[in-house]
PDB file with one MODEL, atoms N, CA, C and O in Angstrom:
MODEL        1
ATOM      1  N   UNK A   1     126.207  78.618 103.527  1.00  0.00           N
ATOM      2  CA  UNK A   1     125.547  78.755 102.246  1.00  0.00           C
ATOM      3  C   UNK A   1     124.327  79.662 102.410  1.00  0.00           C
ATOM      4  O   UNK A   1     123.686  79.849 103.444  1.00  0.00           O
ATOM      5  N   UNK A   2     124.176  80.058 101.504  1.00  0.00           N
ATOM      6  CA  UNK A   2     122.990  81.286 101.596  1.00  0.00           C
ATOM      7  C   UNK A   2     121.748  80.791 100.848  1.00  0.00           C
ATOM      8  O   UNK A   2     121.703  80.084  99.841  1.00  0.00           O
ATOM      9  N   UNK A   3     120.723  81.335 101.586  1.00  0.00           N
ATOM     10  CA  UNK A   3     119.340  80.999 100.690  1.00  0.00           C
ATOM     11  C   UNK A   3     119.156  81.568  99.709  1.00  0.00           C
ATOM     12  O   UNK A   3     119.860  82.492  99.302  1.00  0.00           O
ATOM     13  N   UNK A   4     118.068  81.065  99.095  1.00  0.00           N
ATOM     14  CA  UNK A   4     117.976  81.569  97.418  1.00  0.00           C
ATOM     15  C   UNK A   4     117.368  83.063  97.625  1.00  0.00           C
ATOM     16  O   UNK A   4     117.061  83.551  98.713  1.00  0.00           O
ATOM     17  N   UNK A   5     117.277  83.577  96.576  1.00  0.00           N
ATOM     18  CA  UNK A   5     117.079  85.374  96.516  1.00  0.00           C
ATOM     19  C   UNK A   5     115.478  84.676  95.870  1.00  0.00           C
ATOM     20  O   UNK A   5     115.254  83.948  94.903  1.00  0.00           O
ATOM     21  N   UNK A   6     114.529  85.318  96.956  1.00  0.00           N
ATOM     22  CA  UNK A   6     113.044  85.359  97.102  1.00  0.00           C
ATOM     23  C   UNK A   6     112.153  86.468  96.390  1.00  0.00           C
ATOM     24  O   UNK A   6     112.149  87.591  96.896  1.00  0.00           O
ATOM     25  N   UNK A   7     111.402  86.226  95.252  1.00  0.00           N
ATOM     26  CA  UNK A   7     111.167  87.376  94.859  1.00  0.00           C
ATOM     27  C   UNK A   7     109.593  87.730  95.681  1.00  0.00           C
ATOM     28  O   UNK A   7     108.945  86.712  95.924  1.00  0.00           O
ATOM     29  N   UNK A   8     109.066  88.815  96.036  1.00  0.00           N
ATOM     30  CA  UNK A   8     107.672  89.021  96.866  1.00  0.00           C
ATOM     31  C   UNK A   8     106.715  89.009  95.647  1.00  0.00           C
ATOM     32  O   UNK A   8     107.229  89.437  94.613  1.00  0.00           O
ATOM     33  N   UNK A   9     105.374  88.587  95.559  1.00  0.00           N
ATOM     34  CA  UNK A   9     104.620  88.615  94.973  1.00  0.00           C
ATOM     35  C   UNK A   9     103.977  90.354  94.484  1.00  0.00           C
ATOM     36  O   UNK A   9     103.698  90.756  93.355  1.00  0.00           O
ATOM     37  N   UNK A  10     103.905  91.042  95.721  1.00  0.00           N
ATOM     38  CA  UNK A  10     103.863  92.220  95.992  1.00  0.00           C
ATOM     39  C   UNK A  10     104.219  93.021  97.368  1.00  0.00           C
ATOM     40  O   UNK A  10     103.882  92.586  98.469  1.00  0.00           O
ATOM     41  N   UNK A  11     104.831  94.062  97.213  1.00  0.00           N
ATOM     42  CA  UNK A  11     105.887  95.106  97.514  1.00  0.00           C
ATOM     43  C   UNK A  11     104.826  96.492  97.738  1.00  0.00           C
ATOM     44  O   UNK A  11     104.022  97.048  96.990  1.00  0.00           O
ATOM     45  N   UNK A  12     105.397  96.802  99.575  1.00  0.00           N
ATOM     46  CA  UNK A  12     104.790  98.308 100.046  1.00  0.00           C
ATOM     47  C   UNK A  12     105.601  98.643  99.938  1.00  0.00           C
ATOM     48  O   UNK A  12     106.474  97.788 100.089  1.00  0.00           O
ATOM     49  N   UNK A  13     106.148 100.144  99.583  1.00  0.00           N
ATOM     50  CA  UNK A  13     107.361 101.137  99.503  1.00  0.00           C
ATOM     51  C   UNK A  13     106.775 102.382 100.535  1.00  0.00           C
ATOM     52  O   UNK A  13     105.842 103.159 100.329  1.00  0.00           O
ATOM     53  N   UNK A  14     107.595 102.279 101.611  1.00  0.00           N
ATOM     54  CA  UNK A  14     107.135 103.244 102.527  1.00  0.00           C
ATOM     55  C   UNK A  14     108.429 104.400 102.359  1.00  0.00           C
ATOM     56  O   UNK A  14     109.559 103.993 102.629  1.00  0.00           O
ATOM     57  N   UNK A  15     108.297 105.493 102.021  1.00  0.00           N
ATOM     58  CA  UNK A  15     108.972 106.590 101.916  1.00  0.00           C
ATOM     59  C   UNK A  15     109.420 106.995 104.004  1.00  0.00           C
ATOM     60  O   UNK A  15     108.580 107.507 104.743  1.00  0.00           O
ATOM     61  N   UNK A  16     110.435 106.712 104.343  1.00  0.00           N
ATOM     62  CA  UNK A  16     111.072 107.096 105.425  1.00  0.00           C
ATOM     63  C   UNK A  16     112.140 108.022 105.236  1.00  0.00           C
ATOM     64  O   UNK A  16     113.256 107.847 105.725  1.00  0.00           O
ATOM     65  N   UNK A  17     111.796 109.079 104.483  1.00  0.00           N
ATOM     66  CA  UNK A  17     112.780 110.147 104.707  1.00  0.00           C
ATOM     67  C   UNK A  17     112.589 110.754 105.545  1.00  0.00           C
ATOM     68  O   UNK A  17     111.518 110.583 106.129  1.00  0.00           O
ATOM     69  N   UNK A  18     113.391 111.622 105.959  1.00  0.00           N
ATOM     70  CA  UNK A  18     113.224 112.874 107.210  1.00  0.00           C
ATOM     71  C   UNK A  18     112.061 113.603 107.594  1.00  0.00           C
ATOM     72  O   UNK A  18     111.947 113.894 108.785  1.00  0.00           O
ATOM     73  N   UNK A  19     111.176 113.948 106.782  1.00  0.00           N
ATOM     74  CA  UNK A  19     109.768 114.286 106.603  1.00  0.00           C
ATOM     75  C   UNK A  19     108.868 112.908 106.982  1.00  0.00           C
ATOM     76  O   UNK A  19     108.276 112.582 108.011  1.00  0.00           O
ATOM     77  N   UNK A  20     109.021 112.328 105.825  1.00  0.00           N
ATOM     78  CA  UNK A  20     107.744 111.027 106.121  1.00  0.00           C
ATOM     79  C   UNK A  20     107.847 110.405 107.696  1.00  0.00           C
ATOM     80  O   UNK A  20     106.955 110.357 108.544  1.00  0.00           O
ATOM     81  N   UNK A  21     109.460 109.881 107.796  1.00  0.00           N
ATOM     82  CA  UNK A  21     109.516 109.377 109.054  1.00  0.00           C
ATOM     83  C   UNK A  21     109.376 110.064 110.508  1.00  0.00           C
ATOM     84  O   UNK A  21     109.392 109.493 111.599  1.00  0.00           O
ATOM     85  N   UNK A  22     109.179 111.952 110.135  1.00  0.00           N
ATOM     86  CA  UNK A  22     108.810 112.302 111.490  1.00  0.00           C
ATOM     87  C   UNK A  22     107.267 112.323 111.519  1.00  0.00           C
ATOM     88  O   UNK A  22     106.824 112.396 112.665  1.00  0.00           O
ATOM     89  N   UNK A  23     106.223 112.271 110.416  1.00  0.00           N
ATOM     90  CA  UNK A  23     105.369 112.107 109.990  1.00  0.00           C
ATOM     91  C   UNK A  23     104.192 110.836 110.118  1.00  0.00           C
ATOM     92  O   UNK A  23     103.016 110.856 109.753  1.00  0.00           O
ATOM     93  N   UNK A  24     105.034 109.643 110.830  1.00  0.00           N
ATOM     94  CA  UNK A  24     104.812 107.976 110.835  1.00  0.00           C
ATOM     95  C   UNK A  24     105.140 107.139 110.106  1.00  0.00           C
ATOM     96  O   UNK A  24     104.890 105.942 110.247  1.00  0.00           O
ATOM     97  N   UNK A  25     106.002 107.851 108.850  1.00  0.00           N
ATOM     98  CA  UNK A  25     106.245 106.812 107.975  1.00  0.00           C
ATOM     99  C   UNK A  25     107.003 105.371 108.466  1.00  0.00           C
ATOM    100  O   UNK A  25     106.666 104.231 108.147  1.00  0.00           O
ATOM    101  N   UNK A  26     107.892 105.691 109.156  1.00  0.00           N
ATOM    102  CA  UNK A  26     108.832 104.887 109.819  1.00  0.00           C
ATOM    103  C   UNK A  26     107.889 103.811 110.495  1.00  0.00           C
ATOM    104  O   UNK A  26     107.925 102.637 110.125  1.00  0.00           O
ATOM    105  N   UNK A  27     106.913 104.317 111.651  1.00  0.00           N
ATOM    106  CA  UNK A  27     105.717 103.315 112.449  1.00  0.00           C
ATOM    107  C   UNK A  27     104.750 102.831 111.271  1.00  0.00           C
ATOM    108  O   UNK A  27     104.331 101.676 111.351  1.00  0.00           O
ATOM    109  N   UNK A  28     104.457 103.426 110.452  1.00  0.00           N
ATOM    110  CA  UNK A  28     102.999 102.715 109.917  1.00  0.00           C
ATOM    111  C   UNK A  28     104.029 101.788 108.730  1.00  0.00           C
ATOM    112  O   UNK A  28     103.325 101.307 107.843  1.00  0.00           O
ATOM    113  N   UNK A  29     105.385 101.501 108.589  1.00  0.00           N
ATOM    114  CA  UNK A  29     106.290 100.488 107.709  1.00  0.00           C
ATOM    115  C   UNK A  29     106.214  99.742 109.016  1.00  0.00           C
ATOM    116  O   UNK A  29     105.874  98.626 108.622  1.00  0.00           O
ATOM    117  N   UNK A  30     106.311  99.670 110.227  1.00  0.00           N
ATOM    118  CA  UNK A  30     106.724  98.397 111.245  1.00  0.00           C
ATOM    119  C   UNK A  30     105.467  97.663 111.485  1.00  0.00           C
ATOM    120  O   UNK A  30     105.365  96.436 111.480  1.00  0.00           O
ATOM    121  N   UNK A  31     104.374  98.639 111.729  1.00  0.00           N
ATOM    122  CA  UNK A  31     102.721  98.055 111.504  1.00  0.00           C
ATOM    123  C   UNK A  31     102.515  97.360 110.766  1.00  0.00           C
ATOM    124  O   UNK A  31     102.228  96.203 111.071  1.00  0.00           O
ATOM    125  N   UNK A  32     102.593  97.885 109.158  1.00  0.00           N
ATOM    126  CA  UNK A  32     102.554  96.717 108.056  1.00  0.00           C
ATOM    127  C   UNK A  32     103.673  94.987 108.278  1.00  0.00           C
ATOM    128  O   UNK A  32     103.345  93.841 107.971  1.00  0.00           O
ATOM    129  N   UNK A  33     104.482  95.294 108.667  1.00  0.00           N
ATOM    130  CA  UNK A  33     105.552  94.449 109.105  1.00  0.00           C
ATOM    131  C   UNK A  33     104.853  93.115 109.654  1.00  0.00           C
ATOM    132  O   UNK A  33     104.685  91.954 109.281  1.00  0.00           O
ATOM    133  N   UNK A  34     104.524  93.973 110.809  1.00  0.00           N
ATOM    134  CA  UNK A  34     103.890  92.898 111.704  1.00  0.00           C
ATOM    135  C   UNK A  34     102.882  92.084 111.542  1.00  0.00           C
ATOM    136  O   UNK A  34     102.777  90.873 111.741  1.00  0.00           O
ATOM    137  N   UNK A  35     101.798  93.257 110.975  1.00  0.00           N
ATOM    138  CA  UNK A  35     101.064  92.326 110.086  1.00  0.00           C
ATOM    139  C   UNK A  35     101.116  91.412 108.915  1.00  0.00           C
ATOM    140  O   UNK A  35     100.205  90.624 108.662  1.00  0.00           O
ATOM    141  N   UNK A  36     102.268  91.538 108.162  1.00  0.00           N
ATOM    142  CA  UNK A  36     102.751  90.294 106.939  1.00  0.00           C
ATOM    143  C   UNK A  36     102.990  89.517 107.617  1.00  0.00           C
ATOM    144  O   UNK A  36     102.517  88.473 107.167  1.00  0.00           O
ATOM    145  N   UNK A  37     103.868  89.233 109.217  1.00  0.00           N
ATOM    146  CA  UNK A  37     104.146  88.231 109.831  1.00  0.00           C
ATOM    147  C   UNK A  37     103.113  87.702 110.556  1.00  0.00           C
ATOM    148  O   UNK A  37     103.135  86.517 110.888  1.00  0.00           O
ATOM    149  N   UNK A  38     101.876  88.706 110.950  1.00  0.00           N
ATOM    150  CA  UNK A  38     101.381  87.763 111.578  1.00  0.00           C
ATOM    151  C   UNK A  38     100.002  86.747 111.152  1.00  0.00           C
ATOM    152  O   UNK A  38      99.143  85.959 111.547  1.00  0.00           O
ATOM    153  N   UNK A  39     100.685  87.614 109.824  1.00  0.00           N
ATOM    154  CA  UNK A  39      99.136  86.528 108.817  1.00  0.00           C
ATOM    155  C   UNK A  39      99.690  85.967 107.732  1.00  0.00           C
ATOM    156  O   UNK A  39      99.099  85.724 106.680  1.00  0.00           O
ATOM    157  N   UNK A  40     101.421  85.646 108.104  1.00  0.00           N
ATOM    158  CA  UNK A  40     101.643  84.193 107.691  1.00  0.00           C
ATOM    159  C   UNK A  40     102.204  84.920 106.185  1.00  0.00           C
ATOM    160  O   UNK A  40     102.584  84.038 105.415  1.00  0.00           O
ATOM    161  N   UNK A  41     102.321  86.164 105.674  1.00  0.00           N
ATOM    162  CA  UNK A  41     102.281  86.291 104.326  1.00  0.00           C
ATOM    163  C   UNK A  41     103.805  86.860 104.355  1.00  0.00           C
ATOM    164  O   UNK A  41     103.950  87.959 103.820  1.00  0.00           O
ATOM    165  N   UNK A  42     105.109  86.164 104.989  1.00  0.00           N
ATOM    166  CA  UNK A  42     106.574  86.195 104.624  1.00  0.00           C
ATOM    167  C   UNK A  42     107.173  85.693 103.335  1.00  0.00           C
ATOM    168  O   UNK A  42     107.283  84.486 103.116  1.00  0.00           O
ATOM    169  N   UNK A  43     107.468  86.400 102.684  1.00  0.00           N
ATOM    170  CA  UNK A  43     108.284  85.733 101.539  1.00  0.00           C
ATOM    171  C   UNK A  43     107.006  86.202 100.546  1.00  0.00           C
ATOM    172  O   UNK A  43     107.378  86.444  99.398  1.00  0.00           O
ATOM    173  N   UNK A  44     105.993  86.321 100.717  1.00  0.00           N
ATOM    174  CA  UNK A  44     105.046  87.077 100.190  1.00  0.00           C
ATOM    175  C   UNK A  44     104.730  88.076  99.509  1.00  0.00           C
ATOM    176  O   UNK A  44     104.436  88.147  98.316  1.00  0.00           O
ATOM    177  N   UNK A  45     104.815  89.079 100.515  1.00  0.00           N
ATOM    178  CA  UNK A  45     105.234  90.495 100.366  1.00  0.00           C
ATOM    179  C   UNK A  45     105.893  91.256 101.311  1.00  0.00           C
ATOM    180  O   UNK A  45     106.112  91.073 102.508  1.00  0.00           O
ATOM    181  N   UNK A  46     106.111  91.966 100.696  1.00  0.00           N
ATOM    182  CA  UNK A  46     107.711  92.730 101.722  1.00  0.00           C
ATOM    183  C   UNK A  46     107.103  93.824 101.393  1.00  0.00           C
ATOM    184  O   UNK A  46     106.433  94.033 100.382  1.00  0.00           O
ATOM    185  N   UNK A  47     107.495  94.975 102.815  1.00  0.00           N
ATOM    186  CA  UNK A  47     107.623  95.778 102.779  1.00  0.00           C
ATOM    187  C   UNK A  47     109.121  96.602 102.693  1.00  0.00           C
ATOM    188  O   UNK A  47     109.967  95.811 103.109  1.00  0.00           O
ATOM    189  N   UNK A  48     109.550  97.467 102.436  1.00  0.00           N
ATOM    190  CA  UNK A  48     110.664  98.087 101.465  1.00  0.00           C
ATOM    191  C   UNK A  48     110.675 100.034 101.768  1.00  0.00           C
ATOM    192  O   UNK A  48     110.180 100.974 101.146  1.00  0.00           O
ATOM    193  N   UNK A  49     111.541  99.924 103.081  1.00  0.00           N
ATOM    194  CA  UNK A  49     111.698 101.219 103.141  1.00  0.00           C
ATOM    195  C   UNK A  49     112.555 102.066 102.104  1.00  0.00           C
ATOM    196  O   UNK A  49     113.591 101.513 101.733  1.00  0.00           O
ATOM    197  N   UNK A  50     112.255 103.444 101.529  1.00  0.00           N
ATOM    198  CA  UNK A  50     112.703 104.231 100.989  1.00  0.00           C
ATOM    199  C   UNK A  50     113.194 105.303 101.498  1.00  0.00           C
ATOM    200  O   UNK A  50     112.739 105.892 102.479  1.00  0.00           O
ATOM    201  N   UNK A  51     114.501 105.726 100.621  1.00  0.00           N
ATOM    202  CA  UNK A  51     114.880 107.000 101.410  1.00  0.00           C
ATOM    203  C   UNK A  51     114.027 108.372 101.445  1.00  0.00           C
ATOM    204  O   UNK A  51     113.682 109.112 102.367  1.00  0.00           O
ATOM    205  N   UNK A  52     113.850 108.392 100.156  1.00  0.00           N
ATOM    206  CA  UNK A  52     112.562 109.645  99.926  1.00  0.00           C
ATOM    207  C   UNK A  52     112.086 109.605  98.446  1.00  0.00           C
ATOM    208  O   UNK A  52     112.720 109.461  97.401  1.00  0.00           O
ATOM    209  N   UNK A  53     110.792 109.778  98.694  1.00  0.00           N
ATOM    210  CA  UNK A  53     110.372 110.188  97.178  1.00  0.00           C
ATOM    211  C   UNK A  53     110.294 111.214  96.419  1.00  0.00           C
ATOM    212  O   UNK A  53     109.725 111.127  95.331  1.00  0.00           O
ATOM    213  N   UNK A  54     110.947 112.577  96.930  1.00  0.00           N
ATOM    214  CA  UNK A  54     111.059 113.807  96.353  1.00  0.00           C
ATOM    215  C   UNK A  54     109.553 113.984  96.671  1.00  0.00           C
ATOM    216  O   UNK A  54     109.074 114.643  95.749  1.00  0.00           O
ATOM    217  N   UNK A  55     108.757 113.725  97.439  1.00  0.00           N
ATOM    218  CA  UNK A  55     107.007 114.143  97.574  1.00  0.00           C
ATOM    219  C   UNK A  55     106.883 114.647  99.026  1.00  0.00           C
ATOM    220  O   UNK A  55     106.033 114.213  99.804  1.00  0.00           O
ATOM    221  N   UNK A  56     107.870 115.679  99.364  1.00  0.00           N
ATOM    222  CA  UNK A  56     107.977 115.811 101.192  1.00  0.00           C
ATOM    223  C   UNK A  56     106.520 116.096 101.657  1.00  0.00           C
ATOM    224  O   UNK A  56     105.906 115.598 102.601  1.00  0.00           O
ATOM    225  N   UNK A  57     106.008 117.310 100.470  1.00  0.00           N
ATOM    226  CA  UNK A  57     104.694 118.326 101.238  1.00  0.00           C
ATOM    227  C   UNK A  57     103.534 117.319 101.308  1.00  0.00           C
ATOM    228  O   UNK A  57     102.386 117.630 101.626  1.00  0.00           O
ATOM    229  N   UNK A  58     103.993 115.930 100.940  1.00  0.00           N
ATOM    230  CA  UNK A  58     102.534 114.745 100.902  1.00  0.00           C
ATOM    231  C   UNK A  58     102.873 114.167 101.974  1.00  0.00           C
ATOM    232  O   UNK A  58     102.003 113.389 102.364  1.00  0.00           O
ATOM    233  N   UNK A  59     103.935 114.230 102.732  1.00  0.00           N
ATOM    234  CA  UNK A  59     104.734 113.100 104.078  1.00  0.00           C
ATOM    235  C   UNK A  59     103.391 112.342 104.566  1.00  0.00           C
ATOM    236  O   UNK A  59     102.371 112.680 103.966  1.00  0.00           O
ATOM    237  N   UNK A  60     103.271 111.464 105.469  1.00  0.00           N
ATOM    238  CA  UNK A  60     103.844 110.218 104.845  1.00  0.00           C
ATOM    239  C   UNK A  60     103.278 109.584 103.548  1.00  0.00           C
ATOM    240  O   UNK A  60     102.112 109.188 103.544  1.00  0.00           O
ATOM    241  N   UNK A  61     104.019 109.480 102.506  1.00  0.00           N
ATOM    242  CA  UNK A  61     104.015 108.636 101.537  1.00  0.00           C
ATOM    243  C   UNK A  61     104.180 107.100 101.369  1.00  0.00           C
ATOM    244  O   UNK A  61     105.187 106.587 101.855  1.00  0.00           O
ATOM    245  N   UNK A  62     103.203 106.265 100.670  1.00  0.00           N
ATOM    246  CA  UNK A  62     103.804 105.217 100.574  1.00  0.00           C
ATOM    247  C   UNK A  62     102.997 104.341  99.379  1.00  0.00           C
ATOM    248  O   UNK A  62     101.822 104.543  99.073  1.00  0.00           O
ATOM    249  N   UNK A  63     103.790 103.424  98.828  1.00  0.00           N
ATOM    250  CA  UNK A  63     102.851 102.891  97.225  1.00  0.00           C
ATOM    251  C   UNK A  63     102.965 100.993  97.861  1.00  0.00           C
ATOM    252  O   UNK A  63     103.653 100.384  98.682  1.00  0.00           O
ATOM    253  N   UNK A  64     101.740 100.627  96.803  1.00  0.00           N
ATOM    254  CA  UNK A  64     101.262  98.852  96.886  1.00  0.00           C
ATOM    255  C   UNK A  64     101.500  98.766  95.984  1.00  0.00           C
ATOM    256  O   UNK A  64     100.914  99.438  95.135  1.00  0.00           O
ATOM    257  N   UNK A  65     102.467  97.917  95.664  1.00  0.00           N
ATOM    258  CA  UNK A  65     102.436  97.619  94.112  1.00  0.00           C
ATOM    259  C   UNK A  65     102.370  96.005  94.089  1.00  0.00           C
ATOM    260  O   UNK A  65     102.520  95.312  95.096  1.00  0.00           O
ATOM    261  N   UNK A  66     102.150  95.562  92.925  1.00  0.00           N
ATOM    262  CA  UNK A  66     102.157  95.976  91.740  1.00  0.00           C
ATOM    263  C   UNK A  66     100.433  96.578  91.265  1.00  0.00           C
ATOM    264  O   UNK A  66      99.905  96.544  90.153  1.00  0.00           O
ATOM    265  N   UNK A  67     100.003  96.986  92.289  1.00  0.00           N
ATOM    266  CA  UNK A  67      98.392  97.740  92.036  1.00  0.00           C
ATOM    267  C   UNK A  67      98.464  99.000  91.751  1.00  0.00           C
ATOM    268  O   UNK A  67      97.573  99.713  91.287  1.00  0.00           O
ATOM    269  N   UNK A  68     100.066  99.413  92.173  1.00  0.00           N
ATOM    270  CA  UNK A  68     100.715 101.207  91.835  1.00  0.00           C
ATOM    271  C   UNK A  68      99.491 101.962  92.518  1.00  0.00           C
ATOM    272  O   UNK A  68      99.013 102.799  91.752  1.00  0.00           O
ATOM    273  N   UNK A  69      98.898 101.895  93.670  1.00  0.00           N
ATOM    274  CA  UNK A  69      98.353 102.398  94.487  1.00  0.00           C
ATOM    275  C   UNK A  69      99.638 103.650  95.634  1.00  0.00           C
ATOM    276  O   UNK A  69     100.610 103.282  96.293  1.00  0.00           O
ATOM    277  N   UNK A  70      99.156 104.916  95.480  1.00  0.00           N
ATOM    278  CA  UNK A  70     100.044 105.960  95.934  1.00  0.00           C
ATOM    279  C   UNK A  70      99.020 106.238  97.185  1.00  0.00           C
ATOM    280  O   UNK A  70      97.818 106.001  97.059  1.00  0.00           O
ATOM    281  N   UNK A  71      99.641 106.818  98.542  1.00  0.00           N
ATOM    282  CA  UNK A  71      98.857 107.042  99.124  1.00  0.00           C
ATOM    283  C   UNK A  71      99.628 108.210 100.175  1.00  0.00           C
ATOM    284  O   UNK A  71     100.506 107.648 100.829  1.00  0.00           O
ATOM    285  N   UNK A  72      99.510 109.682 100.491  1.00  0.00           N
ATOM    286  CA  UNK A  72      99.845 110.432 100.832  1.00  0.00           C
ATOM    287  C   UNK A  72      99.569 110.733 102.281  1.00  0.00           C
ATOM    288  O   UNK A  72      99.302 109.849 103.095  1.00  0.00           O
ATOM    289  N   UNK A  73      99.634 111.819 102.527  1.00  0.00           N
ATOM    290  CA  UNK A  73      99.089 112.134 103.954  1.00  0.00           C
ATOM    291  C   UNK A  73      98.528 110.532 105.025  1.00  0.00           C
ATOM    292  O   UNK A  73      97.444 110.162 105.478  1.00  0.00           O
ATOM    293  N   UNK A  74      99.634 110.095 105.047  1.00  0.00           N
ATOM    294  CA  UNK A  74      99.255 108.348 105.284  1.00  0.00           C
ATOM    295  C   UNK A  74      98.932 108.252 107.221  1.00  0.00           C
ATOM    296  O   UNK A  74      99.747 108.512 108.106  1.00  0.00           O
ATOM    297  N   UNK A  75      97.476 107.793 107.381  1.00  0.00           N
ATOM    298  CA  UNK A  75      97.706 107.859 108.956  1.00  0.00           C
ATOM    299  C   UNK A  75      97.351 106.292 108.678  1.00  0.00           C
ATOM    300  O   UNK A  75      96.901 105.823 107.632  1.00  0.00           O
ATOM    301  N   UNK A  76      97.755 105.419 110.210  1.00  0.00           N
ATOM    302  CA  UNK A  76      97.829 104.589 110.086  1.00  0.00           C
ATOM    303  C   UNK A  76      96.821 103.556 109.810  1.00  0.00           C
ATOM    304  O   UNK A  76      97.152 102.411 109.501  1.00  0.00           O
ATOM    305  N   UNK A  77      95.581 103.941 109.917  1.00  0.00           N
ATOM    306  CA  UNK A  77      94.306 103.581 109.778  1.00  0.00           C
ATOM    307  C   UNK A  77      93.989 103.688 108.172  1.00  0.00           C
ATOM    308  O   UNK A  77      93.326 102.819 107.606  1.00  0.00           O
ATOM    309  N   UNK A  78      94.505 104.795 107.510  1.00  0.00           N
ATOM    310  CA  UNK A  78      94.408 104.467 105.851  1.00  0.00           C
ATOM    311  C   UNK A  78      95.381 103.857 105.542  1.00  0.00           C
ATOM    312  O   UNK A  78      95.402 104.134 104.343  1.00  0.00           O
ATOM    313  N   UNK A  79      96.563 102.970 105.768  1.00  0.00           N
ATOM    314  CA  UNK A  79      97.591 102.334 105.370  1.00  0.00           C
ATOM    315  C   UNK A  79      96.990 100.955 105.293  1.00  0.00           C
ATOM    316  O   UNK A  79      96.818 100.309 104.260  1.00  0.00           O
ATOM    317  N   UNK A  80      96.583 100.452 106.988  1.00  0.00           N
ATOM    318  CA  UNK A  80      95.982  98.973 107.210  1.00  0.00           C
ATOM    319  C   UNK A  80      94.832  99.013 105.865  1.00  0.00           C
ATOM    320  O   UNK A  80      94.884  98.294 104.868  1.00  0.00           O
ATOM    321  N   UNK A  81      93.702 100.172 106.200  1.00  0.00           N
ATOM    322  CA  UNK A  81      92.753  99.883 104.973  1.00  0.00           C
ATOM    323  C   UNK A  81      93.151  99.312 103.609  1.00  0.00           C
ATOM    324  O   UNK A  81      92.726  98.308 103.037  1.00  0.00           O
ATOM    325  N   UNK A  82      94.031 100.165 103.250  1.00  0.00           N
ATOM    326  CA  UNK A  82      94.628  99.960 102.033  1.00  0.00           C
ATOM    327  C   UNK A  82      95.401  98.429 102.141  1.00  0.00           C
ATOM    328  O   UNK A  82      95.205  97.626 101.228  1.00  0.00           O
ATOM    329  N   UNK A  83      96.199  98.097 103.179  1.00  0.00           N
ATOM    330  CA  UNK A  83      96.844  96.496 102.942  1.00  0.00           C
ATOM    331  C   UNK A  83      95.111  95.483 102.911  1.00  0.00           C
ATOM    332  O   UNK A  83      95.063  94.399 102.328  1.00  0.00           O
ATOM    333  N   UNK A  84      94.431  95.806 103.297  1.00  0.00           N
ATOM    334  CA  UNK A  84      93.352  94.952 103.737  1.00  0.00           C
ATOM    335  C   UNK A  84      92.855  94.976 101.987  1.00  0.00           C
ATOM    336  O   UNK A  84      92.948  93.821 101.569  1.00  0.00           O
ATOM    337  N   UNK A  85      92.472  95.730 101.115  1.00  0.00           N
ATOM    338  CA  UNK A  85      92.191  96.433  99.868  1.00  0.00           C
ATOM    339  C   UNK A  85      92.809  95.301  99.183  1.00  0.00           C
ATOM    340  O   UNK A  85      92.278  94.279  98.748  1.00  0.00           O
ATOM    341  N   UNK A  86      94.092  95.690  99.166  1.00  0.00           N
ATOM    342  CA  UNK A  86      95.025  95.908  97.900  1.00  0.00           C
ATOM    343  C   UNK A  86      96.364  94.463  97.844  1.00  0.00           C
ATOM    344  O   UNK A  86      97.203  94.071  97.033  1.00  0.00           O
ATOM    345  N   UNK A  87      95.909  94.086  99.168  1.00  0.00           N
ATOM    346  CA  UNK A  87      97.698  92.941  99.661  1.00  0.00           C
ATOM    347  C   UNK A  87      96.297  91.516 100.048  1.00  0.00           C
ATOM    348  O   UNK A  87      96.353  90.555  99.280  1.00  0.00           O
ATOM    349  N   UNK A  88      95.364  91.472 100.976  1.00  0.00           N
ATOM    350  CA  UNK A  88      94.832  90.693 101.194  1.00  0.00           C
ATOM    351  C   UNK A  88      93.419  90.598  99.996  1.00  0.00           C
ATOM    352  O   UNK A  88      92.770  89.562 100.142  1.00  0.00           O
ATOM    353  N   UNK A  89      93.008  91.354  99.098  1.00  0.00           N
ATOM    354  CA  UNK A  89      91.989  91.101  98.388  1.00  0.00           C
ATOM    355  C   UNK A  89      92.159  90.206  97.569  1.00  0.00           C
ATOM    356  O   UNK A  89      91.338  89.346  97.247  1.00  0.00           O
ATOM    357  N   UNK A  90      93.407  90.370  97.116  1.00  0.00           N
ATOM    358  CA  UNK A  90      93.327  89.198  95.686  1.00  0.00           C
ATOM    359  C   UNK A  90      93.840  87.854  96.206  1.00  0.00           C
ATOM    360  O   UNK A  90      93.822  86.980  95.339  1.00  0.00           O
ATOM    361  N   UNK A  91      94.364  87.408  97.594  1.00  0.00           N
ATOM    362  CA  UNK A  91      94.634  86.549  98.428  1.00  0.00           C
ATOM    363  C   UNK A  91      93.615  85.886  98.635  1.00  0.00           C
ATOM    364  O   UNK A  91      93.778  84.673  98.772  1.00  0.00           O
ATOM    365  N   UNK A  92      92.517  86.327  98.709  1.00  0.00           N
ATOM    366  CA  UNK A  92      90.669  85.911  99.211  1.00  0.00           C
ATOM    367  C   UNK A  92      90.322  84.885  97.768  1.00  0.00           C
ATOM    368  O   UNK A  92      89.758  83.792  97.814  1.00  0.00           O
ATOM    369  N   UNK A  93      90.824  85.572  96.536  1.00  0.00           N
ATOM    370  CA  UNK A  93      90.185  85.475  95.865  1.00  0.00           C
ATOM    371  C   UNK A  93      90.584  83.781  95.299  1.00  0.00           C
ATOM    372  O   UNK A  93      89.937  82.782  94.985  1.00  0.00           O
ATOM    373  N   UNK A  94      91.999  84.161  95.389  1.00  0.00           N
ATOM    374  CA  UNK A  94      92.335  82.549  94.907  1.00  0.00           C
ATOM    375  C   UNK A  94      92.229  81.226  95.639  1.00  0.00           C
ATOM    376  O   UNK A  94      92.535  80.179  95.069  1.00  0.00           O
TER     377      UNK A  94
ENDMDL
END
């Protein structure tokens, strides 16, 4: 029997197309990863690789939603910032 279909509170979309992922997209989606698991926030939020966003000349790309936060030229140090921002702020709050 299968478990129930989990919806995430909020969703990173990391663009891993051919560009982004030679770019880090691919590493700074396993970074975020690790960090949802290791601060307990599974079933939470998911991160959600993409094939491409048609946005190559921005590589790596990737959005927080539901804050619809876009974030381009992504090194891995503005990605964490941004989960710290945007995935753990409103977590603090409640």
């Amino acid at each position: 029997m299968s478990k129930g279909f989990e919806v995430p509170d909020k969703v990173i979309y990391v663009c891993t197309g051919s560009k982004c992922k030679k770019k880090g997209g691919k590493d700074i989606g396993k970074t975020l990863r690790n960090m949802i698991k290791d601060m307990g926030l599974k079933g939470q939020v998911e991160v959600v690789k993409t094939e491409c966003t048609d946005r190559c000349d921005f590589a790596p790309v990737m959005s927080f939603q539901p804050d619809n936060v876009w974030l381009h030229h992504t090194t891995e140090e503005q990605a964490i910032q941004t989960f710290k921002e945007h995935i753990l702020k409103s977590d603090e709050q409640v």
